[in-house]
Backbone bond lengths (Angstrom), bond angles and torsions (degrees), N, CA, C in turn:
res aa  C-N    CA-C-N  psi(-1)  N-CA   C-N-CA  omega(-1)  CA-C   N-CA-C  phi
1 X - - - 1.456 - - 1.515 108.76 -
2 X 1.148 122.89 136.00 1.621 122.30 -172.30 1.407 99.80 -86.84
3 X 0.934 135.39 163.89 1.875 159.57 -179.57 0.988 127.98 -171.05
4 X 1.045 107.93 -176.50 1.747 116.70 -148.89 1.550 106.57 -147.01
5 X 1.301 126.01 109.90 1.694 103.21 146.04 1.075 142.01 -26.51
6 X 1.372 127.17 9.49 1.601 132.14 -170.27 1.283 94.04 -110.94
7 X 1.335 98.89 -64.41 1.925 130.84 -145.71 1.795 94.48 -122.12
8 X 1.501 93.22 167.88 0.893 108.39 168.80 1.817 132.67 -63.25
9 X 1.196 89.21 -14.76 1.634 101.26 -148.86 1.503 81.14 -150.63
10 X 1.856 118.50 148.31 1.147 139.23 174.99 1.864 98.75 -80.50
11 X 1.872 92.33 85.71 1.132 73.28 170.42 1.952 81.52 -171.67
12 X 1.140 136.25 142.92 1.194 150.91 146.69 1.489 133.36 -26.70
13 X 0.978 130.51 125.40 1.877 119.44 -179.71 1.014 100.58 -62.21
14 X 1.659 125.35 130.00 1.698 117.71 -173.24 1.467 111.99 105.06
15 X 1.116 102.52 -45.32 1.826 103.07 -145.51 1.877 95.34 -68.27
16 X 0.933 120.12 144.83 1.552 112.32 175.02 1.586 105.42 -107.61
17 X 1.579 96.03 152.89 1.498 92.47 -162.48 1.936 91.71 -112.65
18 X 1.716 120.03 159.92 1.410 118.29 -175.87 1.415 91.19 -136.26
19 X 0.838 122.56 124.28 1.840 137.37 174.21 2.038 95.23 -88.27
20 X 1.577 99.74 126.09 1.468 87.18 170.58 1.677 93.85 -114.68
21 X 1.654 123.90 36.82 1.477 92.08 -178.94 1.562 116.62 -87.65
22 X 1.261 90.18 -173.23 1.767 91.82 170.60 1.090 132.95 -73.38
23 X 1.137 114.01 -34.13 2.007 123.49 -169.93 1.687 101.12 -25.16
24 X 1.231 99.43 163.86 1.806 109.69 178.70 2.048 85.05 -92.23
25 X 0.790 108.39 -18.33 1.763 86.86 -164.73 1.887 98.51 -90.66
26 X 1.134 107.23 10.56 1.978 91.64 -160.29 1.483 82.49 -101.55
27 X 1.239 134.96 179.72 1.442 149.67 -133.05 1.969 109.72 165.44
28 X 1.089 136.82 72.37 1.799 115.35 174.74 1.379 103.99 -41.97
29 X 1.435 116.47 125.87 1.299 120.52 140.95 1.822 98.30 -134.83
30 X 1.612 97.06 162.54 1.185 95.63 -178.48 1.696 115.00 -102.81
31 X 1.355 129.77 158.50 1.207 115.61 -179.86 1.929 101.66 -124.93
32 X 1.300 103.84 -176.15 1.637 121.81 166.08 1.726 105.04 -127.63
33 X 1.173 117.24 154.79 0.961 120.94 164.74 1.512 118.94 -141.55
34 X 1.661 100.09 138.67 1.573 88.28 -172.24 1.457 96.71 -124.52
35 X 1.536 130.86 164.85 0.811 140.30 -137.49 1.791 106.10 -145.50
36 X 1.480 119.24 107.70 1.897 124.43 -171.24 1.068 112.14 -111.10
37 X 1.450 138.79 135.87 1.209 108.12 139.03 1.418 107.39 -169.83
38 X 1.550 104.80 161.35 1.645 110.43 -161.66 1.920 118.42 -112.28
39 X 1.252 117.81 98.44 1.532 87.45 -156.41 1.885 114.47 -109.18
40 X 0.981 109.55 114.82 1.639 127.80 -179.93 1.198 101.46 -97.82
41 X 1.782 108.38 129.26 1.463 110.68 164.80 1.633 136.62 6.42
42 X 1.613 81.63 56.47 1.272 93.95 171.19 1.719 120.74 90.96
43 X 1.555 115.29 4.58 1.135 126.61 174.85 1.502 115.57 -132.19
44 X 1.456 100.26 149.35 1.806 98.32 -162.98 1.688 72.47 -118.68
45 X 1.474 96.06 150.26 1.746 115.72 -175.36 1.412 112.41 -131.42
46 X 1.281 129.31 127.96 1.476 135.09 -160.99 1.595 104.90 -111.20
47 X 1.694 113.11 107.58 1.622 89.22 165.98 1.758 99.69 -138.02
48 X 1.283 99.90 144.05 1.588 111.30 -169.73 1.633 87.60 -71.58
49 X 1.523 116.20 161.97 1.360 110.01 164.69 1.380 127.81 -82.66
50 X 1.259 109.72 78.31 1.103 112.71 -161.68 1.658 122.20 -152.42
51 X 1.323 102.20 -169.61 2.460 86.57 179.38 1.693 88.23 -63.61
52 X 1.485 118.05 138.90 1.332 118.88 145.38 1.559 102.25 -59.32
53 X 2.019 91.99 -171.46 1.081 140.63 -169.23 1.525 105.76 -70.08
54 X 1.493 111.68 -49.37 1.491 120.16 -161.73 1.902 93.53 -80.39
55 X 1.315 102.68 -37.47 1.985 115.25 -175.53 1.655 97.02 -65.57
56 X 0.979 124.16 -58.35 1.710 113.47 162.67 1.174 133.86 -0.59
57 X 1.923 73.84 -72.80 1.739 93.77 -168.89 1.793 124.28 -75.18
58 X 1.502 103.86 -21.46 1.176 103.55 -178.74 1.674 96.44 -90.04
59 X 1.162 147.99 -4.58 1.548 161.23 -174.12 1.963 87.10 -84.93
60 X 1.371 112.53 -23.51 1.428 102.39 -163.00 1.414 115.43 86.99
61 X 1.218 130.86 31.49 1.556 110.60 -155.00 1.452 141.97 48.53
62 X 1.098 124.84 14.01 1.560 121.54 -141.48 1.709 86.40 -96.33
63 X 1.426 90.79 84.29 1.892 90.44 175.38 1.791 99.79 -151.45
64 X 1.069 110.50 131.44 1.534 116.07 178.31 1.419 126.52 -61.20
65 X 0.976 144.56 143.28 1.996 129.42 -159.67 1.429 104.61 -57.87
66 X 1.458 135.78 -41.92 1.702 138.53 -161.25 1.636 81.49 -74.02
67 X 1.492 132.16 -58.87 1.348 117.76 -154.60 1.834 96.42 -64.98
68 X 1.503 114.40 -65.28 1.681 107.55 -175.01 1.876 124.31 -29.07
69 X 1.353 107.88 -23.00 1.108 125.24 -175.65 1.319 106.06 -90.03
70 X 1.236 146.24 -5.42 0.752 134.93 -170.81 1.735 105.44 -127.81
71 X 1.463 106.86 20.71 1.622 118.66 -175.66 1.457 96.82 -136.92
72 X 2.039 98.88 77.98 1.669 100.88 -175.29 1.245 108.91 -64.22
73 X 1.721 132.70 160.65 1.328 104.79 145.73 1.694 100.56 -151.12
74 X 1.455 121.42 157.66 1.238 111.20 -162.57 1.370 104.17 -179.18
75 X 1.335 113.86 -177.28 1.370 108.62 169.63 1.945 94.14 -170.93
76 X 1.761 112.99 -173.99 1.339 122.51 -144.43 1.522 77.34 -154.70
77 X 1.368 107.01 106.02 1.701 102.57 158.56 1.736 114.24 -93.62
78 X 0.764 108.88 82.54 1.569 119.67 175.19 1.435 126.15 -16.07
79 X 1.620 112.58 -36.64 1.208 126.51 176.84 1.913 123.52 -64.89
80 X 1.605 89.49 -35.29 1.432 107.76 -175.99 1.596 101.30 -134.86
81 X 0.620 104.27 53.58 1.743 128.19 161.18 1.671 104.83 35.58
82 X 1.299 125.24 -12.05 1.857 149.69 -162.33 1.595 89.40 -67.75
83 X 1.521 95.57 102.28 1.145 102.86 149.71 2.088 132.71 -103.09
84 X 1.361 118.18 140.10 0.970 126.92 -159.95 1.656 123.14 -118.13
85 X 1.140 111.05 117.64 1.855 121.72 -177.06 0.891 109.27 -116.14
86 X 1.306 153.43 111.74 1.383 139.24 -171.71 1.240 124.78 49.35
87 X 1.227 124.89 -124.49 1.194 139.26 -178.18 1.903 106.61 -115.27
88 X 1.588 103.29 13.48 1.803 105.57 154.27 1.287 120.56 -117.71
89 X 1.489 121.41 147.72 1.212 136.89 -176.35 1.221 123.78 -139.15
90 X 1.203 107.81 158.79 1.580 98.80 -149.28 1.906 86.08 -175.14
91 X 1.839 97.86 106.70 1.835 100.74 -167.00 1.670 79.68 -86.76
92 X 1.607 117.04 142.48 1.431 123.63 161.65 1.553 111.53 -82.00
93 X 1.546 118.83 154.43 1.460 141.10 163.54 1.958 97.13 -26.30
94 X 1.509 100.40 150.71 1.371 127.38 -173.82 1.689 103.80 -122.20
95 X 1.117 141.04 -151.60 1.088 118.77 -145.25 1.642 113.09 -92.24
96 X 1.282 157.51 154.18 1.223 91.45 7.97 1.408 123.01 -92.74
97 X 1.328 120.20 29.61 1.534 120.31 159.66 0.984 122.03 -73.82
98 X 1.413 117.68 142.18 1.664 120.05 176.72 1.630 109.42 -132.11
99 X 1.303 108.47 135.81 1.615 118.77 -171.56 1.425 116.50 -70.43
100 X 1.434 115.94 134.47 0.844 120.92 172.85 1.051 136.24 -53.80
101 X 1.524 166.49 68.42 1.042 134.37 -110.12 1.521 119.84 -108.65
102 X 0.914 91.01 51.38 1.902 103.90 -173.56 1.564 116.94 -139.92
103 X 1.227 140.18 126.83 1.031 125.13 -174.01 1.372 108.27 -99.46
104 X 1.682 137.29 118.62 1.103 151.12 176.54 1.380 125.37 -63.35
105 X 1.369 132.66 146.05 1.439 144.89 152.50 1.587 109.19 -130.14
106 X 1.130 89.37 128.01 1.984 126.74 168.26 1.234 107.57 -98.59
107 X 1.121 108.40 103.20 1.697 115.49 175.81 1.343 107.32 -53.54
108 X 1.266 120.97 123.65 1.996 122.10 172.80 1.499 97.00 67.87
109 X 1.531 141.48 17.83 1.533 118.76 148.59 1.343 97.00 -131.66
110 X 1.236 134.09 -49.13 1.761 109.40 -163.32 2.060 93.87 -130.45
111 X 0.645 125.43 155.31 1.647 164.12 179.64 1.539 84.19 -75.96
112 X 1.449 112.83 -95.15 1.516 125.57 -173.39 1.612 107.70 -132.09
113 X 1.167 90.18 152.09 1.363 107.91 155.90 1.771 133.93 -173.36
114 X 1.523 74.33 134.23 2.055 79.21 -176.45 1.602 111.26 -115.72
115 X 1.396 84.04 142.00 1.482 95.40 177.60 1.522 132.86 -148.02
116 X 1.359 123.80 177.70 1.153 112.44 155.68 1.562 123.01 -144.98
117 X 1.685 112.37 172.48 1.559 109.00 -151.60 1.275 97.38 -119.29
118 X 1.655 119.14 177.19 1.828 120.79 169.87 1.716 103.19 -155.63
119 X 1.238 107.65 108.22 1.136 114.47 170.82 1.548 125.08 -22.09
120 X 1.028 121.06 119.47 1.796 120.92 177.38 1.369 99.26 -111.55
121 X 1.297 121.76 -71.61 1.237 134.55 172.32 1.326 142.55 -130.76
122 X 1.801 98.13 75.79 1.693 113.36 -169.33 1.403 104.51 -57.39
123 X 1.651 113.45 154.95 1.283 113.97 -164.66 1.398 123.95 34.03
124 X 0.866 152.45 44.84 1.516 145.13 -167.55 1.587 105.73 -77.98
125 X 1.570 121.30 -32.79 1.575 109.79 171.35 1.445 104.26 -108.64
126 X 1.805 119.90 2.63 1.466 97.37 151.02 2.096 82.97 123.22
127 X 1.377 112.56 -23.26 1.910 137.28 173.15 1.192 99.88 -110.99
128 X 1.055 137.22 -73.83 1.561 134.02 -117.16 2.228 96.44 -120.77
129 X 1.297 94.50 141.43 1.712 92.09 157.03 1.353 119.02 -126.22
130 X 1.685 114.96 142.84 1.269 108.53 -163.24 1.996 84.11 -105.28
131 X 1.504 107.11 148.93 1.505 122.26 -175.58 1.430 102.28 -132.03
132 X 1.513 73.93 175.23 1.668 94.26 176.12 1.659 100.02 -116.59
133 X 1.308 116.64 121.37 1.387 118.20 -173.17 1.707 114.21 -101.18
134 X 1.256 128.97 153.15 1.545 115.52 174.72 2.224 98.40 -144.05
135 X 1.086 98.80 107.10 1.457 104.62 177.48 1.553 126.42 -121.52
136 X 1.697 103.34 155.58 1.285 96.16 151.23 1.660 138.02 -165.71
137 X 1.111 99.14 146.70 2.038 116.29 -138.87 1.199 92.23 -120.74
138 X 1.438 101.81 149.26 1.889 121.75 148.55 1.456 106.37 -102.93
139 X 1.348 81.51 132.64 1.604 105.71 169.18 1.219 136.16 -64.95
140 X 1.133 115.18 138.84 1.603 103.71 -164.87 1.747 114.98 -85.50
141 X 0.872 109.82 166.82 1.927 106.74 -159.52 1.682 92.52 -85.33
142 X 1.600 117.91 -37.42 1.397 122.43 173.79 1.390 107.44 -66.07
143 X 1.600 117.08 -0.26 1.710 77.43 170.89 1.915 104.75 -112.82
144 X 1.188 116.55 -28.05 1.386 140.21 162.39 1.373 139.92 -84.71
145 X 1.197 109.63 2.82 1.369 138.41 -177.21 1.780 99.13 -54.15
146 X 1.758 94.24 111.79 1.612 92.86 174.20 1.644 118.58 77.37
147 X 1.205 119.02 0.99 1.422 124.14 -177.28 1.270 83.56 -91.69
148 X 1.884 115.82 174.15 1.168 128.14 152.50 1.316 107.69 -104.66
149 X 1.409 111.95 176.28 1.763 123.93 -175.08 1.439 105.46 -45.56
150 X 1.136 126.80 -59.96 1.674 117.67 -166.30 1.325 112.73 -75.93
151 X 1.760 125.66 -21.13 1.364 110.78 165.40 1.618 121.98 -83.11
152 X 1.544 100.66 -27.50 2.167 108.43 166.60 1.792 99.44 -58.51
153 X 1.178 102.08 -41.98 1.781 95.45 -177.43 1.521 106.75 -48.00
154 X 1.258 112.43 -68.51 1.594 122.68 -172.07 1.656 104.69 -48.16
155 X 1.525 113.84 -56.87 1.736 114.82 169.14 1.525 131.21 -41.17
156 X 1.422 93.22 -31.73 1.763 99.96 179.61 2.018 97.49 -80.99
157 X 1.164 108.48 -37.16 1.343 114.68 -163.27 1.714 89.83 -55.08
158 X 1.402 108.15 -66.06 1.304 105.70 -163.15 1.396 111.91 -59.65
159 X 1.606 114.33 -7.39 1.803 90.14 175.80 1.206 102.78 -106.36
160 X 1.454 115.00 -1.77 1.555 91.76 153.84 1.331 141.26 -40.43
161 X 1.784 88.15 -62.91 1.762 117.48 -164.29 2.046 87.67 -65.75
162 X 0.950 120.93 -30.76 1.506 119.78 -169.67 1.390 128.19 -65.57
163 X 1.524 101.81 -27.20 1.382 105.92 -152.02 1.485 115.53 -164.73
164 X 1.666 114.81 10.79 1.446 116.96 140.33 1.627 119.63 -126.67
165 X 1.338 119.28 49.88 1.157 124.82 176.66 1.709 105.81 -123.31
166 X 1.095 97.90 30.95 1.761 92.27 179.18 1.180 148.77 61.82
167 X 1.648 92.68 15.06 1.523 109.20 -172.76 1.807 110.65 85.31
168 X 0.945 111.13 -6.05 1.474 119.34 -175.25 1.469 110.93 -72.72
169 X 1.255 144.91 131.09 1.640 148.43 153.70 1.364 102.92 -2.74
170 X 1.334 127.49 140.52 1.400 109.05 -179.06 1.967 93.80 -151.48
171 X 0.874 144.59 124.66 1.467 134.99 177.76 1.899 104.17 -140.83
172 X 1.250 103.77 106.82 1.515 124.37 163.97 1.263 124.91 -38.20
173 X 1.396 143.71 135.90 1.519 132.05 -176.37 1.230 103.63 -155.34
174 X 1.073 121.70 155.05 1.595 131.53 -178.88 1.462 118.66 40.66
175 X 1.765 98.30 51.02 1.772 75.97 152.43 1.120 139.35 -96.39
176 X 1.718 104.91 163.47 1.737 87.43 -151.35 1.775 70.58 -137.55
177 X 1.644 128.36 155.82 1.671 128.50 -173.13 1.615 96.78 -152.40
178 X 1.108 105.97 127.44 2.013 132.00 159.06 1.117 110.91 -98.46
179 X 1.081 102.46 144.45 1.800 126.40 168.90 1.349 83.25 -63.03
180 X 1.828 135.14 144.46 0.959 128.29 143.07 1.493 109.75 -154.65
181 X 1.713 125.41 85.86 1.330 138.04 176.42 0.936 117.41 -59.32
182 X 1.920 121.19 150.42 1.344 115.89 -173.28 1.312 98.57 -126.97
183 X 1.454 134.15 133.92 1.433 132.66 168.47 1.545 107.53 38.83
184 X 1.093 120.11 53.42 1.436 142.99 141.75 1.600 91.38 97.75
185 X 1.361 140.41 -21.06 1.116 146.08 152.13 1.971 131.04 -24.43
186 X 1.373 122.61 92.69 1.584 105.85 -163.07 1.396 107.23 -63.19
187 X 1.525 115.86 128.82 1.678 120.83 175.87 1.720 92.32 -125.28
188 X 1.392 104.47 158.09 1.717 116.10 147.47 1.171 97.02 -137.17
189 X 1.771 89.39 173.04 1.964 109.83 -163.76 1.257 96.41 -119.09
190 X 1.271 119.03 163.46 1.620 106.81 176.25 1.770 97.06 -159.41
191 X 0.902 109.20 153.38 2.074 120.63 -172.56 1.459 94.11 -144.98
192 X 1.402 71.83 139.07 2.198 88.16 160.88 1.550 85.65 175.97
193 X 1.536 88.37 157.54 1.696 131.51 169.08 1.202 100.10 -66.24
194 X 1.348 118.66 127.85 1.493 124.52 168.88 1.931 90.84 -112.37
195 X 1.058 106.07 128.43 1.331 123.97 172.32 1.178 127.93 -107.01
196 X 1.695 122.27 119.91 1.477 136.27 171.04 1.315 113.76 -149.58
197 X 1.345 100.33 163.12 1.640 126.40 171.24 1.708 111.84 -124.67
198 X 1.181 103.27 143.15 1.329 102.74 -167.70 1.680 108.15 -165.97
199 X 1.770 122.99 95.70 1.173 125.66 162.68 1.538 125.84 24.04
200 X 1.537 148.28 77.24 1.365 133.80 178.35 1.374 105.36 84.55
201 X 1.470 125.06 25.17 1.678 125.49 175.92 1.646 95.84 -127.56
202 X 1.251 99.34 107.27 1.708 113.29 163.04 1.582 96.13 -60.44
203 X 1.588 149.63 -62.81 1.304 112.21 -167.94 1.490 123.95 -56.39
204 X 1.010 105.63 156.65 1.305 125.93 160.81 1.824 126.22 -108.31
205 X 1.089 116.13 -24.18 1.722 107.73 159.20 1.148 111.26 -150.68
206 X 1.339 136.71 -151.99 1.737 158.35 -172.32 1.272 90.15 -136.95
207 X 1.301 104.27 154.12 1.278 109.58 156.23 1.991 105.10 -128.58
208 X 1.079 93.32 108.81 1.178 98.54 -163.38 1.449 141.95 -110.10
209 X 1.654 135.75 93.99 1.198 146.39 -171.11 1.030 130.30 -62.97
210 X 1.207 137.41 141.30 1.548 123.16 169.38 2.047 97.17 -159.71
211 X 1.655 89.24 135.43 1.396 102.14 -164.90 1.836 87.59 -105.15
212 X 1.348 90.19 128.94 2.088 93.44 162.08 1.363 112.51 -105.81
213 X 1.227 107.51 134.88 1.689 97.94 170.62 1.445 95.51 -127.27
214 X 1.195 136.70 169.38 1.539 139.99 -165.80 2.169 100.88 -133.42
215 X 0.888 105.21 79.94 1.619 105.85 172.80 1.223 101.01 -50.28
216 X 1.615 103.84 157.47 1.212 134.84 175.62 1.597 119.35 -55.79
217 X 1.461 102.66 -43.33 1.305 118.58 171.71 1.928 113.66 -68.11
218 X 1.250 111.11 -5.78 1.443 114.37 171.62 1.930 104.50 98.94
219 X 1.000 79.85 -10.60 1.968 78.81 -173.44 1.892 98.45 -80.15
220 X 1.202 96.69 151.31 1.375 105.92 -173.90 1.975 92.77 -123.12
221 X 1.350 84.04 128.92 1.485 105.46 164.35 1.397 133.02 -119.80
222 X 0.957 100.43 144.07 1.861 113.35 -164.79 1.534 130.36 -108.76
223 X 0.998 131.88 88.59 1.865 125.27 -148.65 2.072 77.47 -107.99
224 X 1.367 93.94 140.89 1.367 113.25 -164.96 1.272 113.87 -156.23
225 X 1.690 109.77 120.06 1.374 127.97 165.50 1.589 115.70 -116.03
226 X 1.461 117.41 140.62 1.678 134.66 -146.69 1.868 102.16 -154.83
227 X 1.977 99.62 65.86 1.083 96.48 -172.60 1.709 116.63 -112.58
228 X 1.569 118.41 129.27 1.365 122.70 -174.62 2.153 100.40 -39.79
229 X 1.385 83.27 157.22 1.524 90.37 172.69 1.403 130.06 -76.40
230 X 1.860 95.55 -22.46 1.592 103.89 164.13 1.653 122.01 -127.60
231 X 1.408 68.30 59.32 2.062 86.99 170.08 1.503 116.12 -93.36
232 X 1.198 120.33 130.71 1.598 127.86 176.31 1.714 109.35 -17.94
233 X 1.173 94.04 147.79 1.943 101.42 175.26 1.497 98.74 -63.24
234 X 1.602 136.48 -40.35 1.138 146.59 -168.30 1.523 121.30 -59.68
235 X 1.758 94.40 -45.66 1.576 107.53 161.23 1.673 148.48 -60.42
236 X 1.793 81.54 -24.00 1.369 115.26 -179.38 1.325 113.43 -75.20
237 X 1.627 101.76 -56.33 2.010 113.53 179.29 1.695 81.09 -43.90
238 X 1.214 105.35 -89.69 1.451 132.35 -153.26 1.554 104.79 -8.23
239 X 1.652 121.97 -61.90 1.102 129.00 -156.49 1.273 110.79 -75.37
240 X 2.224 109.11 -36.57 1.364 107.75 162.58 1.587 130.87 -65.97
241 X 1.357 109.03 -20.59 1.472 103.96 150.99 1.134 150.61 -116.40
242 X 1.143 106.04 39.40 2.102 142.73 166.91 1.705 87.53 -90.22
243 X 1.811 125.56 -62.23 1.484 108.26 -166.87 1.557 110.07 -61.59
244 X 1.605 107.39 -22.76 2.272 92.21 178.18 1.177 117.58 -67.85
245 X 1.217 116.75 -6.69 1.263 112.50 -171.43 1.355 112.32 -91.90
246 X 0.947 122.20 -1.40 1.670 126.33 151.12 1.223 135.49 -21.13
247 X 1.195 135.52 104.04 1.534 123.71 -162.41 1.560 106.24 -152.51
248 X 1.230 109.55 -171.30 1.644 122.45 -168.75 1.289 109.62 -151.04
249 X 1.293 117.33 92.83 1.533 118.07 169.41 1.365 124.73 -15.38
């Protein structure tokens, strides 16, 4: 996955990204991205502008699943890598990953998301570094809205391959998806090869995970690893055990 010292992804606040690969699942659309964040002793805090968590609760809940989903809230304790969406958590990789320290919104794909990255191939054309990324986001209701788990699986996939690879060719292969529930919560898992070529970049794909779990509150969350094919054995454990740590308050 390419990145940036800024951002997550080799790519600019603003800048819109156009995928010309082939895959049947990729689509150009363009996005914006804007960029929040609040930082307290050591913790970054996520709130959509909108009723919090605590305003909810004294409201009674009285909010429909597409609207709750769309009132992220969370935070990134920096110290212990624990990142937080609601009532899921999910601590990210330690060194050599380092956290991003900003918590992101993608207009029409994710609410939030925090993460962190590990160098594969800094500078590799001399600008750009391609990483190994490990995150985790709520989904936005505009992009999954009304799907079930195995068709939001396939939707998140494709904005992966679409729109954090740098604009580079990108074509998906072998996906393969499990039932995999979390604390009584219905989730599936899903993997596939994200495929590219790209000028002075020895990888050739991702191999790339993404866990759904579906909260109670209707918001669907996404814990996600996006690792080159010739990334360190170290990078690899790491990211596969940043996704167990998945849980539900």
């Amino acid at each position: 996955m390419v990145t940036s010292r800024r951002l997550g992804w080799r790519t600019a606040p603003g800048q819109g990204l156009r995928s010309r690969g082939k895959g049947a699942l990729l689509v150009g659309i363009a996005i914006a991205v804007l960029v929040a964040a609040v930082t307290a002793t050591g913790l970054l805090v996520w709130h959509q502008p909108a009723r919090t968590t605590s305003e909810l609760a004294q409201t009674g809940r009285s909010t429909s699943p597409a609207s709750a989903m769309r009132k992220a809230t969370g935070g990134l304790d920096t110290s212990t890598g624990r990142a937080r969406i609601g009532q899921t958590v999910l601590t990210l990789p330690g060194e050599p990953y380092e956290l991003y320290p900003d918590p992101v919104h993608i207009d029409g794909v994710v609410e939030v998301i925090f993460l962190a990255n590990a160098d594969v191939h800094p500078d590799y054309d001399g600008r750009h570094d391609w990483q190994a990324t490990v995150a985790l986001a709520q989904v936005s209701p505009e992009l999954v809205g009304g799907l079930n788990l195995e068709q939001a699986g396939a939707r998140v996939l494709e904005e992966l391959g679409e729109r954090f690879f740098g604009g580079h060719p990108t074509q998906i292969k072998g996906i393969r998806s499990t039932d995999r529930a979390l604390d009584g919560h219905p989730g599936m898992e899903f993997r596939a090869d994200v495929h590219y070529s790209a000028k002075g970049l020895p990888s050739s794909y991702d191999q790339a995970v993404i866990w759904l779990v579906r909260c109670a509150d209707g918001s669907l969350i996404a814990a996600i690893s996006s690792v080159p094919n010739d990334a360190t054995r170290q990078v690899r454990v790491l990211a596969t055990a940043a996704l167990n740590t998945l849980n539900v308050d």
